[in-house]
N, C-alpha and C positions, 0 to 999 in steps of 0.2 A: 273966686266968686263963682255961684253956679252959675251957668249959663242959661238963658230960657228957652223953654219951649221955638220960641220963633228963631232964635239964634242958632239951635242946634239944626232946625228943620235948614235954614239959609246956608250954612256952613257946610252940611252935608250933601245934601241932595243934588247938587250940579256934581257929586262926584259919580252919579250912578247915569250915565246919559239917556237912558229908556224911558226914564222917568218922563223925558219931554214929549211922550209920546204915547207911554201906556199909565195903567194901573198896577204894579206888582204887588199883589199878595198870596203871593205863590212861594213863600219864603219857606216853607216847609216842607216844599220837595227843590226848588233851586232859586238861589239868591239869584238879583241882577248881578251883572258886571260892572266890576267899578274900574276907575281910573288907577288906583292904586294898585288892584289886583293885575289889569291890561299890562302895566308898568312893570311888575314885577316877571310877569308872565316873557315880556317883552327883553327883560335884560338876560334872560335863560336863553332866546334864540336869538338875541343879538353874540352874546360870547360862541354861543354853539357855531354860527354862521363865520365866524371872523377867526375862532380859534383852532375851531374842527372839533377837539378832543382836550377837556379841561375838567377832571374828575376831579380833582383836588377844589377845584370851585366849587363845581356841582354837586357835592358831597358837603362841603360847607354851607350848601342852600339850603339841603337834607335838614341837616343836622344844625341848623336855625329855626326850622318849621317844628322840628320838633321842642328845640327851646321855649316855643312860643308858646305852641299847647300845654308843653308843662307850665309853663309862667302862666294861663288860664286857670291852670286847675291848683296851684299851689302845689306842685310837686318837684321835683328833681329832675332836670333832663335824664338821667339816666334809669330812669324808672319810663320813660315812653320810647315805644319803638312806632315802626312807620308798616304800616299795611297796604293792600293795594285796593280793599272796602272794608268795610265794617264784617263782610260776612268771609273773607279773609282773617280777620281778628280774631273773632269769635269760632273759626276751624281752630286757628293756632291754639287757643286756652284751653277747647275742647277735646286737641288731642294730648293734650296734657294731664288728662284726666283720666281714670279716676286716680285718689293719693288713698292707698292704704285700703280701709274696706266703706271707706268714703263715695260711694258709686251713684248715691241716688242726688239728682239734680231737681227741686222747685221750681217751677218756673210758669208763664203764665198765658193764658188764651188771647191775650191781648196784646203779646211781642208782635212786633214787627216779624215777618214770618222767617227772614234769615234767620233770625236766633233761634229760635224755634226748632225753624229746619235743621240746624246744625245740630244741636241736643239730640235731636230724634235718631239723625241718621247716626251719629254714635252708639244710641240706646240699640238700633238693629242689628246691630253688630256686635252686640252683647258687655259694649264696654260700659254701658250705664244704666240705671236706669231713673226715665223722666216722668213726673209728675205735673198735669197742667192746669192748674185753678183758675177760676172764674170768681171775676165778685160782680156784683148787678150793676154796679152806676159806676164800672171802672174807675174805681177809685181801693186801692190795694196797701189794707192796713195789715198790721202782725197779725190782728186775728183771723183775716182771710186765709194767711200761711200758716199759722202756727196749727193747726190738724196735721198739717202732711208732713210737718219736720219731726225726723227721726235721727237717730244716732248714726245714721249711714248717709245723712245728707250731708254731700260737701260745699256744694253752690245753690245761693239763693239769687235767682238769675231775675232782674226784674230792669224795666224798663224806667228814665225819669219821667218822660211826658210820652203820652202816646201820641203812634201819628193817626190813627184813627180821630179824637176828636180832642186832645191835648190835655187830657185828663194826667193832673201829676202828683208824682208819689212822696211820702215822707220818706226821705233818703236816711236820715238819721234813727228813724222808726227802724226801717228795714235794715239798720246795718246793726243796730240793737238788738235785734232780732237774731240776726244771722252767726252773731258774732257768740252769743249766749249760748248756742245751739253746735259752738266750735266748725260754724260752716263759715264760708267765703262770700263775698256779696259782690255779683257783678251788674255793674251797670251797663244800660245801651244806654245814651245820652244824645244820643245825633239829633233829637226832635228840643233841646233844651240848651245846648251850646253854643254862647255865642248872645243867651237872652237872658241867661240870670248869673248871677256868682255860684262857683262849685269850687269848695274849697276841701280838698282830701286831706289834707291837716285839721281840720275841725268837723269833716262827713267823714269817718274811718271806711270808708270806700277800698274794696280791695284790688278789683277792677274793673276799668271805664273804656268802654268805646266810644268813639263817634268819629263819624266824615265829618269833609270841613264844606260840602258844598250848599248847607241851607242856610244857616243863620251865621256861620264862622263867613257866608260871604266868597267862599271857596266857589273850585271846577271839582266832576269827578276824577276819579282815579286815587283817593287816596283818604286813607283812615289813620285815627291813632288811635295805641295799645297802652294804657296806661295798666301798672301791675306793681302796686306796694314793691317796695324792696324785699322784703324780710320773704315776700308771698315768692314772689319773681322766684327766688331761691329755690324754693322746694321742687319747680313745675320744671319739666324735662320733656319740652312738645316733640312730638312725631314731626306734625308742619314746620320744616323746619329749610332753611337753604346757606349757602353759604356766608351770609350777611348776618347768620345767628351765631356766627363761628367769634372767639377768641380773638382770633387774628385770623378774617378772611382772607388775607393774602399769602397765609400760609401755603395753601393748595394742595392739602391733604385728604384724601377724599377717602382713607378708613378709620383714621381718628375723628370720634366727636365729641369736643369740647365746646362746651355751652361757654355762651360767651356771659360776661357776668348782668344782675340786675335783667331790667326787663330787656335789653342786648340782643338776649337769647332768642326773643320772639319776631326779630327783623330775620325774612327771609330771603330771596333772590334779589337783584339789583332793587334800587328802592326807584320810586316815582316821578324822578327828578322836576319834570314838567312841573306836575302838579304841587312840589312841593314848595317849587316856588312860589305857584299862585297863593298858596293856603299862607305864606307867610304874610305875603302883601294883605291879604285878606283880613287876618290877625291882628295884624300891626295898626288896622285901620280901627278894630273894634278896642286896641288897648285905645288911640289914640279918641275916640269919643268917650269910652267908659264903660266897665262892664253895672257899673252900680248905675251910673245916667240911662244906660241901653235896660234896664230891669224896671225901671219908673216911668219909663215913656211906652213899654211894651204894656204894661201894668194897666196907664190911664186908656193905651190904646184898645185893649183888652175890652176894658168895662165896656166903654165904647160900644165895640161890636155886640157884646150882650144884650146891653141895652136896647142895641138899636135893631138885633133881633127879633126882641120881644113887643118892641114897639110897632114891630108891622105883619106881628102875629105870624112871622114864620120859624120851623120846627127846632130849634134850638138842640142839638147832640152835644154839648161841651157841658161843663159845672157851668150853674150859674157864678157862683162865689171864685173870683179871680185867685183866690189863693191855693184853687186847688183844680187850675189849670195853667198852661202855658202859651205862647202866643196866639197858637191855632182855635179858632173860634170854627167849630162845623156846625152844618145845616144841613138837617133832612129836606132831601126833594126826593122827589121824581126822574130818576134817570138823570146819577148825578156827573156820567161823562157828557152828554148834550149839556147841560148846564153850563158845563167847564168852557167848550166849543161856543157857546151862545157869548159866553161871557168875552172871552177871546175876539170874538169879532166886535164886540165893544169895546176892542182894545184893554181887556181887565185880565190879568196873568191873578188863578185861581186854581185851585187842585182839588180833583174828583177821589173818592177815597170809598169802594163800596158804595151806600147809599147816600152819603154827604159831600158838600161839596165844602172847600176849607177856605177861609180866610184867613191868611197869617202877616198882620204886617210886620213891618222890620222897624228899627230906630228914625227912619226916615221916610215913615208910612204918613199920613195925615186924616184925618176926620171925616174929609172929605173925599178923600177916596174911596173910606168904606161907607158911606152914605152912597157914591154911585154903584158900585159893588151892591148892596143891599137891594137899594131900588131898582138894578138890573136884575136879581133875583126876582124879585115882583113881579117886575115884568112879565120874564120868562115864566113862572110860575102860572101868569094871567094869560099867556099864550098856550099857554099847555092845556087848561082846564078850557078855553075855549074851543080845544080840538073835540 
């Protein structure tokens, strides 16, 4: 039976302790802390204290967190490896590139700037080259890209939700797209994991990044690389360390042998810390639901639209919930003082350029962004009376 609204709010929310204290709707730059995650976190320095030296554990902690992520995304453990960020990931694919005389990269003025960044600094170095479009109401359909796709494009690099104001993309569009054009589609996903279903057996996704520490519920320190199998194969990264090797305990240091599937793309010691948390983290969103956590984000969503527009302030997200993600932004006025304002009202909130974000989680309420809202006002009414 489903569980309701009240139930799930009851059930969950004594697990994030801050909650008795603040507002968090800062989930799209860091989740709270849960009990589950502290626990998990907790059983990594209790072995490490007692044991000293237990790799064979900790490597099974690894290589769970990664289990986990593939089981989010419908994939294969062995098609995800472990990074130490997203803009770690996104080095490793892109020094894999180019394949053949496949060199030119699409990609878009509204990535998150790591990706970005990393395309570019390839391109100056003569091993690529990128192209950056723009659409008006960030929202990036095939006809926005389909100008710049040529026969020399190998990656159609796009983001699922932006962190700018949560504007999200037709994944299945874009992989149609890409895929017609015999290019690659990679996703940045770290603004949308964790809040809706991604299933790479039904979104022919070629490859996906994200951190686990906004909505997965995660700390930093750690990313996953997810890389089709069949793709994984072809790509032969420069970024590369001994954990990309066959058998790193070989200890061969002029042989290089790719290790097989996405394998390849693990490079020096992985994250251990962190990858404990990111299990705990995971473990917690399988245990509410990834379909329950997409219908409460959903009603939450409208919500904050709504309640945007009902107090006549500047709305940067879609209105239409189906074509944004949890992040609801708002133009203001100097939107790091906003953040700080908010913060001393005890409301956890994220400044983003000119907006300031509200993003709540599975365990958000109505009423939080009601004080959220009207502490905008506020602030808003303080500022204009200066």
């Amino acid at each position: 039976m489903m569980k309701t609204k009240r139930s799930l709010l009851h059930e969950y929310r004594s697990l994030f302790p801050i909650l008795e204290e603040k507002i968090h709707l800062g989930n799209c730059s860091q989740s709270p802390q849960s009990t589950p995650v502290l626990a998990a976190i907790d059983e990594y320095l209790s072995n490490w204290r007692s044991v000293g030296m237990d790799w064979d554990f900790w490597m099974e902690g690894v290589e769970q967190a990664k289990a986990s992520f593939a089981r989010l995304i419908n994939a294969d453990p062995s098609e995800v490896a472990v990074a130490g960020s997203v803009s770690d990931a996104a080095s490793m694919i892109a020094s894999a590139f180019p394949l053949g005389n496949q060199r030119h990269v699409v990609t878009t003025v509204d990535e998150f700037p790591t990706v970005g960044q990393v395309w570019n600094a390839h391109a100056r170095r003569g091993w690529l080259d990128v192209d950056f479009v723009s659409a008006a109401d960030r929202i990036y359909t095939p006809s926005v890209f389909e100008p710049h796709i040529t026969s020399q494009t190998g990656v159609l690099s796009v983001h699922h939700v932006g962190y700018y104001n949560g504007a999200k993309q037709d994944l299945n569009e874009l992989a149609s797209l890409a895929h017609e054009h015999h290019a690659l589609l990679f996703v940045d996903a770290y603004q949308s994991m964790g809040t809706c279903v991604i299933d790479v057996q039904k979104t022919p996704i070629d490859i996906l990044v994200s951190g686990n520490l906004k909505y997965l519920l995660g700390m930093p320190g750690i990313a996953f690389l997810y890389v089709r199998k069949e793709v994984a194969e072809r790509l032969e990264p420069a970024m590369t360390g001994w954990f990309g090797r066959q058998n790193p305990f070989h200890f061969d240091a002029k042989n290089l042998d790719y290790a097989a599937s996405a394998g390849r793309f693990n490079t020096g010691t992985p994250p251990v810390l962190a990858a404990f948390a990111a299990r705990g983290g995971m473990d917690l969103i399988f245990d509410v639901g990834l379909e329950r956590i997409e219908r409460r984000i959903d009603e939450l969503s409208a919500y904050a639209v709504q309640g945007v527009q009902a107090r006549g302030l500047d709305l940067a997200s879609p209105e239409d919930i189906t074509l944004k993600g949890a992040n609801t932004a708002i133009r203001v006025s100097n939107a790091h003082d906003v953040e700080v304002f908010l913060m001393e009202k005890s409301i956890i909130a994220s400044a983003r350029g000119d907006v300031i974000r509200l993003a709540p989680h599975f365990f958000s309420t109505e009423a939080e962004l009601d004080r959220a809202l009207d502490a905008i006002c506020e602030r808003n009414g303080q500022h204009r009376a200066h």
